[in-house]
C-alpha distance (Angstrom), angle and dihedral (degrees) to the residues before:
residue distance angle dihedral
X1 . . .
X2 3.83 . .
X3 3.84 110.4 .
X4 3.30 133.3 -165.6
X5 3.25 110.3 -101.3
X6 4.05 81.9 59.7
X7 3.65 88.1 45.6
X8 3.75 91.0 52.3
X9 4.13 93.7 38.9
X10 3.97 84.5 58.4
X11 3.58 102.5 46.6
X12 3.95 89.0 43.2
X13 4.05 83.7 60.1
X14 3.56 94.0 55.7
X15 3.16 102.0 45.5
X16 3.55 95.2 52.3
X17 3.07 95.4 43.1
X18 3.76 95.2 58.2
X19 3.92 88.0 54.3
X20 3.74 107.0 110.3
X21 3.62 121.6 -115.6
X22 3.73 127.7 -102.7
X23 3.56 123.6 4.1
X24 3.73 102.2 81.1
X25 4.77 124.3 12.8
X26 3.64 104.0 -91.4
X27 3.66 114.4 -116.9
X28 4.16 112.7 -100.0
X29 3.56 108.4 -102.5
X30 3.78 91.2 -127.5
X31 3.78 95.3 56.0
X32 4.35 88.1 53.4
X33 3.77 85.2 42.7
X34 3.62 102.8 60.4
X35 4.12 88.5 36.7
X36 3.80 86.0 53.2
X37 4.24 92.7 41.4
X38 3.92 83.9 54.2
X39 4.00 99.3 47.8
X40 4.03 83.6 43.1
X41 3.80 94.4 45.9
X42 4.26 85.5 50.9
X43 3.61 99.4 46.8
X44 4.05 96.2 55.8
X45 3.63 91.4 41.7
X46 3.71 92.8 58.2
X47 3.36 95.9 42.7
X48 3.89 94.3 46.3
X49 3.65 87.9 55.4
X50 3.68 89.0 43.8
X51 4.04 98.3 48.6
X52 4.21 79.5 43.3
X53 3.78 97.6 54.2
X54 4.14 103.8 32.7
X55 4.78 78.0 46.5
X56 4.40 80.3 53.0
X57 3.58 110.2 36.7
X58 3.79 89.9 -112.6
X59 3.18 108.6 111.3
X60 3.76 101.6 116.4
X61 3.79 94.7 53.1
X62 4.21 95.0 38.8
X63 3.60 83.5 56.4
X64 3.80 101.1 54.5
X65 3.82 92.5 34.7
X66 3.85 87.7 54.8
X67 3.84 94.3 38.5
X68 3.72 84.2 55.2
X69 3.96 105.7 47.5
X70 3.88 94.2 35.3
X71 3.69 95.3 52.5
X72 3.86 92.9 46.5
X73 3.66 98.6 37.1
X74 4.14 75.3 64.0
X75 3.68 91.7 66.2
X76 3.67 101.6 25.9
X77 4.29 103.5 40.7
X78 3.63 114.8 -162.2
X79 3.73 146.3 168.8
X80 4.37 122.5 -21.7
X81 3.39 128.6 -148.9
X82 3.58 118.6 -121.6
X83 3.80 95.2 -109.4
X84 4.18 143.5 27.3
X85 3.59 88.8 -119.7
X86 4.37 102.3 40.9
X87 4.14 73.5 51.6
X88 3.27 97.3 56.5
X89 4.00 97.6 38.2
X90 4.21 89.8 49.7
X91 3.93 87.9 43.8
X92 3.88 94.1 54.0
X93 3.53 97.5 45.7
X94 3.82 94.9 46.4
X95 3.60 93.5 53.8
X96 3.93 85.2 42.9
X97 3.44 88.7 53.9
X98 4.20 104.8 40.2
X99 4.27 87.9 46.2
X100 3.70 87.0 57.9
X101 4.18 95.9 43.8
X102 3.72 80.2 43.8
X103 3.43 94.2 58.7
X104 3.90 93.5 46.0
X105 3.50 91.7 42.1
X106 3.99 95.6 61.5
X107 3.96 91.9 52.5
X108 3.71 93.1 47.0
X109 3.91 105.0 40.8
X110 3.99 97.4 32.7
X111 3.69 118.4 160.9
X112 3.98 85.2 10.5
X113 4.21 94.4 78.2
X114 3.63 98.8 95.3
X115 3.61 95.1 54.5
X116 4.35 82.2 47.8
X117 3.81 85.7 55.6
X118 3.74 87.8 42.4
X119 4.03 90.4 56.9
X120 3.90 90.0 33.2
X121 3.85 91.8 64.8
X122 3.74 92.4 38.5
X123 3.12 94.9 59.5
X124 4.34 100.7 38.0
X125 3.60 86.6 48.3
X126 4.43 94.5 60.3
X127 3.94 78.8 40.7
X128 4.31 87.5 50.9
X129 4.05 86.1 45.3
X130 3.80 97.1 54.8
X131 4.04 104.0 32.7
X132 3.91 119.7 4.9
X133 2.81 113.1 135.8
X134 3.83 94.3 48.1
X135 3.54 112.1 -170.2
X136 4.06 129.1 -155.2
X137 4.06 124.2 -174.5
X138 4.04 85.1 -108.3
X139 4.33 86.1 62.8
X140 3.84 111.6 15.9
X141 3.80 119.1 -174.5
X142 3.53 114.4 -165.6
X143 3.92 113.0 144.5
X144 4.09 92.2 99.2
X145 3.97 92.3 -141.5
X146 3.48 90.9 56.4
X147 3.54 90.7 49.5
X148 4.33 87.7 50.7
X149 3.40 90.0 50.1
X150 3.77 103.3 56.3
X151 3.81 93.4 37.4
X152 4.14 85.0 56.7
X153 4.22 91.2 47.3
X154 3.90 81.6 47.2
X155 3.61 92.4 52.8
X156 3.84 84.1 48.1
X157 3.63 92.4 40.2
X158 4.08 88.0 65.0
X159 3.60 101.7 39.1
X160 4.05 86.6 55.4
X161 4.10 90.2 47.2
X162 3.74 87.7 45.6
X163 4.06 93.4 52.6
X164 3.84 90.4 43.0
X165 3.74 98.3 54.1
X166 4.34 91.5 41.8
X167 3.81 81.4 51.2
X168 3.49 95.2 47.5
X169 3.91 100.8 44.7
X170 4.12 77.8 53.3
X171 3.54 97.5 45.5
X172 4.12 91.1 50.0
X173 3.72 98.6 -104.7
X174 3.77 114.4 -178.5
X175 4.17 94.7 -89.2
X176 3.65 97.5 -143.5
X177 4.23 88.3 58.1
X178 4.14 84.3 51.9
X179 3.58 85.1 45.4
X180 3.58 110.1 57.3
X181 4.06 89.3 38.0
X182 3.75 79.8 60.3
X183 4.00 95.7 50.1
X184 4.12 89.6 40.1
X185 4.03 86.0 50.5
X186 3.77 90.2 50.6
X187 3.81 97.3 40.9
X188 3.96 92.5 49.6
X189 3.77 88.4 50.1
X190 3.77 94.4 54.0
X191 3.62 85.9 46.8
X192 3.55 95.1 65.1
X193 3.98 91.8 60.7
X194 3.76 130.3 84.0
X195 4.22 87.9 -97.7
X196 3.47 88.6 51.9
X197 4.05 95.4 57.0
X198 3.75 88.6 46.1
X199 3.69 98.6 50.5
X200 3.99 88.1 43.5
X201 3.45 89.9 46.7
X202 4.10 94.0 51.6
X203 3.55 89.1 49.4
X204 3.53 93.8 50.3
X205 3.94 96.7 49.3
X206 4.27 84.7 40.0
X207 3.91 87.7 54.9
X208 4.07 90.1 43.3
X209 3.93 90.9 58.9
X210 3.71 97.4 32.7
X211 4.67 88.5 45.2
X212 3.98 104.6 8.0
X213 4.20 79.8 -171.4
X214 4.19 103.8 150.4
């Protein structure tokens, strides 16, 4: 099965091959590669989750559940799976999974969401304090301002999400959109901890025996 990364590797030829000589150095093929394997990686994710949630009926709670965790996971990094695809697969089913909780969760807890949100950013902000930004070996941060900077725009980050989900509960927001943002705030969070790696991680070596896909 062509991946990818061959997908990527072969385009990156091309197009630097089709650069004309002199003038300006030609781009390494590696560098336009891994730009292109990125871009490529992005595009079928969304429209996986897309496809997924327009096939369900969940698109409006996907969406803010994967607005949420993307744009944090920006600030905050976190755990990888192994693979592109065992990324992909545990992606789509979380946000399967948080859009239908979220759903639940707006009949059942009602007028009480705010005071969720309220304990939601509590509780991500400690987790902010002591680890964002969490680094891995595949995205090391070590230049210590960078690292104060992003924790302080992820301190930002939540007191923003916090003020748009209060307003939104006020302004008569569809709950169950509020609701899985809520879940997909709370999930990220955990993910950031040393239980979140290890449940990643046994889902990601439980998906490599169950789909050894590359």
């Amino acid at each position: 099965m062509l991946s990818i990364h061959q997908l990527a590797r072969v385009g990156a030829d091309y197009l630097v091959s089709r650069l004309p000589e002199g003038g300006g150095r030609k781009p390494e093929a590696e560098v336009v590669a891994f730009g292109l394997e990125v871009a490529l990686g992005g595009v079928l994710q969304l429209a996986v989750f897309v496809i997924a949630a327009r096939y369900l009926g969940l698109v409006p709670e996907m969406m803010a559940a994967l607005a949420t965790m993307a744009s944090y996971r920006l600030l905050s990094g976190g755990v990888h799976a192994s693979a592109y695809y065992r990324c992909l697969l545990l992606s789509l089913m979380t946000l399967i999974l948080l859009a239908l909780l979220g759903r639940g969760l707006a009949l059942v807890a009602g007028g009480y969401l705010p005071a969720l949100a309220v304990g939601a950013f509590v509780t991500n902000l400690d987790i902010a304090r002591r680890l964002v930004p969490v680094t891995t070996p595949a995205a090391p941060i070590s230049n210590h301002r960078r690292r104060a900077r992003l924790k302080q725009v992820a301190y930002l980050w939540l007191t923003g999400w916090l003020l748009v989900i209060i307003a939104g509960f006020y302004l008569e927001w569809p709950r169950g959109i509020l609701a899985s943002s809520l879940l997909a705030l709370a999930v990220q969070g955990l993910a950031l901890t040393p239980a979140g790696f290890a449940a990643v991680g046994w889902a990601d070596s439980l998906l490599q025996r169950i789909l050894p896909l590359g």
